[in-house]
N, C-alpha and C positions, 0 to 999 in steps of 0.2 A: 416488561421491556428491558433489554440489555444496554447498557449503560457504556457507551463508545470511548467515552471520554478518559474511560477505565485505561490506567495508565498499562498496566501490565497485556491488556488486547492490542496495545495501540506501539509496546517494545516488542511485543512478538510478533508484527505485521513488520516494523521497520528491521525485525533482523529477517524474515525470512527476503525483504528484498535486499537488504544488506547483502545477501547471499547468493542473490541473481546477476551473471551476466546481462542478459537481456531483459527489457521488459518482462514483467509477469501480469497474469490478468487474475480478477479476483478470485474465480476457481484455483487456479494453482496456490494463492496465496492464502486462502481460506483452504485448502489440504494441509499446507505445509504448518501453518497454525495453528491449525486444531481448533477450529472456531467455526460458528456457524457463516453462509454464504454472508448475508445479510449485516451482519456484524463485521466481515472485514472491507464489504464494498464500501460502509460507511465510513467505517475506519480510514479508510484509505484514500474515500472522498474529502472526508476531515484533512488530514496531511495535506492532501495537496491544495485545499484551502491554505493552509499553513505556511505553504511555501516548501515542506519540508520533503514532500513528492514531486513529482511531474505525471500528471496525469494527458495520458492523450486518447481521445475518440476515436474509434477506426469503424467500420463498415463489420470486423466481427466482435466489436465491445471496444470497452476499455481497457488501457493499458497502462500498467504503474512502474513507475524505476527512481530512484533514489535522484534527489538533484545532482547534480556536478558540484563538483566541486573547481570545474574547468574556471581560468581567467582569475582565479586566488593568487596574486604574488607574496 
């Protein structure tokens, strides 16, 4: 079993959304990773546990994007 917790699966999931305008969904971000499907869905489930995603349910999947950093003075 793959080990999510894994610090370096879990900077390379937050840069490739780092890198996204839009939401991305786990497929894109599991290509852009270089990681298996399964390994970044959870990865990315984790974060927005976290607080450090936003995760949202849509009718074709999930959708992930970096929090805001909106409403920081």
């Amino acid at each position: 079993m793959i080990d999510v917790s894994n610090t370096p699966i879990r900077d390379r999931v937050l840069e490739v959304l780092g890198s996204c305008d839009k939401p991305a969904t786990v497929d894109y971000v599991r290509y852009n990773a270089k990681i298996c499907w399964s390994s970044a869905k959870t990865a990315l489930l984790e974060l927005s546990l976290e607080g450090k995603v936003e995760a949202t349910r849509t009718t074709a999947g999930w959708l992930f994007q970096l929090k805001s950093k909106e409403g920081s003075v």
